[in-house]
C-alpha positions in Angstrom: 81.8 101.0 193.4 85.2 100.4 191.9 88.3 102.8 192.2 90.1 103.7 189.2 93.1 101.6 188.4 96.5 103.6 189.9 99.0 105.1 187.5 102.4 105.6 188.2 103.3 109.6 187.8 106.1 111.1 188.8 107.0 114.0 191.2 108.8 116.9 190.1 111.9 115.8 192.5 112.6 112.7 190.1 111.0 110.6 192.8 108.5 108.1 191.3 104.7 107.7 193.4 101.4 106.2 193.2 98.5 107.8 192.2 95.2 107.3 190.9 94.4 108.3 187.1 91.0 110.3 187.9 90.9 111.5 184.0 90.0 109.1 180.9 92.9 110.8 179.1 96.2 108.8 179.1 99.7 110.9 178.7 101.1 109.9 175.4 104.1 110.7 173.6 104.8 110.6 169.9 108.4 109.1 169.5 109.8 109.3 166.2 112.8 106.5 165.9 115.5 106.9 162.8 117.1 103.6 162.5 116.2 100.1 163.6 118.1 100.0 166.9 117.9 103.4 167.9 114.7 103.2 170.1 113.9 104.7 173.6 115.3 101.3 175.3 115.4 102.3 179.0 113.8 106.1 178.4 110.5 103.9 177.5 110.9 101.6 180.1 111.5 104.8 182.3 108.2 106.6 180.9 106.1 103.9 180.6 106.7 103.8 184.5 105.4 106.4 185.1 102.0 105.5 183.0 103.0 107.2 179.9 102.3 105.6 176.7 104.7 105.5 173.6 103.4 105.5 169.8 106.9 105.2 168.4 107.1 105.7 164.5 109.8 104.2 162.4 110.7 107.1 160.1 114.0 105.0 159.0 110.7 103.0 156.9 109.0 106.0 155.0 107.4 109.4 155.3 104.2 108.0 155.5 104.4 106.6 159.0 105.0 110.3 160.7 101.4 111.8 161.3 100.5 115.6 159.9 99.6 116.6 162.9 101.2 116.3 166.5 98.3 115.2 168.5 99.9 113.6 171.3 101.2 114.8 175.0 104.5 115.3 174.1 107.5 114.2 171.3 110.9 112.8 171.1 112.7 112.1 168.4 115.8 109.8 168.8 119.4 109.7 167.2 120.7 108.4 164.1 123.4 108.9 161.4 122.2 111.5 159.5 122.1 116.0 159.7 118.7 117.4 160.3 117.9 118.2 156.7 119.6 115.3 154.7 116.2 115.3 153.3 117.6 113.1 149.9 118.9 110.6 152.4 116.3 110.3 155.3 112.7 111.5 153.9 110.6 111.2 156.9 113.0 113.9 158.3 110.9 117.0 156.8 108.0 115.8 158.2 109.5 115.3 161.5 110.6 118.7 161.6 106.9 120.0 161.3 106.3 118.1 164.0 109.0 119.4 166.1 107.9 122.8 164.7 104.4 122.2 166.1 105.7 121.0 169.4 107.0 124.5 169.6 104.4 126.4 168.6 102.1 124.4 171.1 104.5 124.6 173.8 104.4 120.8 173.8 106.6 119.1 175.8 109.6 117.9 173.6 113.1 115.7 174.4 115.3 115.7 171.5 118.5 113.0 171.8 121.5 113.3 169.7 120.0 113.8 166.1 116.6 115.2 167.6 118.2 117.2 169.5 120.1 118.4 166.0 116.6 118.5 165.0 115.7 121.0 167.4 118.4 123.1 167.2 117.7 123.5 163.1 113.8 124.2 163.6 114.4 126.7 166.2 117.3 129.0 164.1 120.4 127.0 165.2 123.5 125.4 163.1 124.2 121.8 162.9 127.3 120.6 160.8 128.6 117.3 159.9 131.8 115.9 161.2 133.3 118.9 162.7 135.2 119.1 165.7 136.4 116.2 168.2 134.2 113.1 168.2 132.4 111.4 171.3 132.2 108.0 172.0 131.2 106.0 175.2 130.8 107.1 178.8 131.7 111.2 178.9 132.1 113.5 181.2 129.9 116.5 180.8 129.7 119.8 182.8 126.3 121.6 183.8 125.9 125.3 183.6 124.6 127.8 186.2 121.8 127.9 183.5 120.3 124.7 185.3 119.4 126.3 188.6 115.9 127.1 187.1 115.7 124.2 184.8 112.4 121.7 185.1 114.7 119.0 184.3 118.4 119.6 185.5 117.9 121.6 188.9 119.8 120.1 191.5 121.8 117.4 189.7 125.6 117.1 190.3 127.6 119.3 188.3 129.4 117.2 186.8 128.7 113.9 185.3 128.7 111.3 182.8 126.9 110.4 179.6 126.8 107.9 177.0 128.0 109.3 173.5 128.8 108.8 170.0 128.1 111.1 167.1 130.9 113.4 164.7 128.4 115.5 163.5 127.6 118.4 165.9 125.4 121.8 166.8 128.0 124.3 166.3 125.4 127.5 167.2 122.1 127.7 169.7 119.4 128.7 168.5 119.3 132.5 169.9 116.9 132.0 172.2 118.0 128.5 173.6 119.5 128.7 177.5 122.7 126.5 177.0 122.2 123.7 179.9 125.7 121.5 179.6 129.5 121.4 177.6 132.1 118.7 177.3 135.3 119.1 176.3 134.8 118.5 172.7 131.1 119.4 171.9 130.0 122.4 174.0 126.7 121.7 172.9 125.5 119.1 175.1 121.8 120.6 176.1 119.8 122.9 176.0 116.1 124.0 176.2 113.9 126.3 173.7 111.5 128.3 175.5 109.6 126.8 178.4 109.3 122.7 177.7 111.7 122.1 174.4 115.5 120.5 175.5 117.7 119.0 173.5 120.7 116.9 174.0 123.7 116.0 172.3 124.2 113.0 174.1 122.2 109.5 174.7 120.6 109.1 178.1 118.9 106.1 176.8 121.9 104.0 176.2 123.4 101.6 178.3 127.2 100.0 178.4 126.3 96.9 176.6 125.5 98.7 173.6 129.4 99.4 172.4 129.7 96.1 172.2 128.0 97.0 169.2 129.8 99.6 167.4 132.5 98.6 164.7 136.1 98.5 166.8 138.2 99.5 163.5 136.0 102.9 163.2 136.3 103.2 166.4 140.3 102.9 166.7 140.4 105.3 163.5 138.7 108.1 165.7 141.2 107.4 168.2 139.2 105.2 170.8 139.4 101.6 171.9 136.2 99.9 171.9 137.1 97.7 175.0 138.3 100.6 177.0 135.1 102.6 176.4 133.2 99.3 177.2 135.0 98.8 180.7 134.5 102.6 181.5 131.0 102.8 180.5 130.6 99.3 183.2 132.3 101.7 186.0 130.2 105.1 185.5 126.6 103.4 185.1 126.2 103.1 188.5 126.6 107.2 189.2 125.2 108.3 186.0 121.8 105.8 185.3 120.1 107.4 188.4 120.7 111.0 186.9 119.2 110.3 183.4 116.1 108.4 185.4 115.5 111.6 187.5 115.7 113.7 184.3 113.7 111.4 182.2 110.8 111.2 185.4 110.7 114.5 185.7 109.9 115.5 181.7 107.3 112.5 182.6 106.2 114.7 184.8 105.4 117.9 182.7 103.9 115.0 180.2 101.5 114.0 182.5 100.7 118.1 183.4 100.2 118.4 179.7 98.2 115.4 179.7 95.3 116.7 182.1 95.2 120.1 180.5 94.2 118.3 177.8 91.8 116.3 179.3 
């Protein structure tokens, strides 16, 4: 009699082991993605790892591609140029919000990154504003909170640390009952979580280096950054920093795969 093919889950610790998949029910997670290169990239890779699978919608084509209903393990909803409710510029965005909505309501595992974490902050009672403040852009350092200490995805992680940013448009107020996880210097909102399995982040954990090469250098210089600089200090922080955002991103693989055999 044949054994079930092993799937890769991951332990709570961030540490990555073999099991078998005993249930018929594969974790899956609804990813909702707002402009043609702003996939998962190495969050996928990550999850996928750990024998999650990814039905990734591209809202940035029409409404009609973002189901009614959240059916799936968990959600996350990627970043992109636009507030939560520029509805007249983005339609697919008020239908993503139901979802998030839903992912609340159901206590469904949700990771919302730079705009979805926007997202998140809107559904749940927060304030997101356009270009206000300081913006981000490249490799920055961030600071955790004692908040973390009992957090399923930032316990135990160094205090401080780097991520990959670049937004202008920012959450100026939590939601009232988010538990503020991280701050920078010029966006104190850099995660949080909504009740038990919600977080948001203000930054991109997804991103690597190479992908400022992308980004237009004069806009860049006109927000007061130089687009090789960033480059070369993004190269020297990815070696600290990529193992942090693989133990936070195996760990929500984690609760995926707990929500996964509830469900099954």
């Amino acid at each position: 009699m044949s054994r079930p093919d092993p799937t890769l889950v991951c332990a709570p610790n961030g540490d990555t082991v073999a099991s078998v998949n005993t249930s018929p029910h594969k974790p899956s997670i609804l990813v909702v993605q707002h402009a043609e290169g702003g996939g998962p990239h190495r969050i996928g890779d990550w999850l996928r790892q750990c024998g999650a699978e990814l039905d990734i919608v591209h809202g940035y084509t029409g409404a009609d591609v973002i189901p009614d209903t959240l059916t799936h393990d968990a959600m996350i909803v990627m970043g992109g140029g636009y507030l939560p409710d520029a509805d007249d510029r983005a339609d697919w965005l008020a239908p993503t919000r139901r979802l998030v909505q839903q992912a609340l309501d159901n206590d469904v595992p949700y990771m919302g990154v730079c705009l979805g974490g926007q997202i998140l902050a809107h559904v749940a009672g927060g304030v997101v504003e356009g270009d206000v403040g300081a913006p981000e852009a490249g490799s920055t350092p961030i600071r955790l909170r004692s908040d973390v200490d009992a957090d399923a995805l930032f316990h135990g992680l160094p205090q401080e640390l780097t991520a990959m940013e670049h937004h202008v448009d920012a959450i100026t107020k939590l939601p009232a009952n988010a538990i503020w996880l991280a701050h920078s210097d010029r966006c104190p909102n850099q995660a949080f979580r909504v009740g038990a399995r919600a977080w948001g982040f203000q930054f991109h954990p997804e991103m690597t280096p190479d992908r400022i090469l992308g980004w237009g250098a004069e806009k860049l210089a006109s927000q007061g950054f130089d687009r090789d600089d960033l480059h070369a200090q993004a190269v020297r922080d990815e070696p600290a920093s990529t193992p942090v955002w693989r133990t936070v991103v195996e760990r929500f693989a984690t609760l995926v795969s707990e929500a996964a055999s509830r469900r099954a």
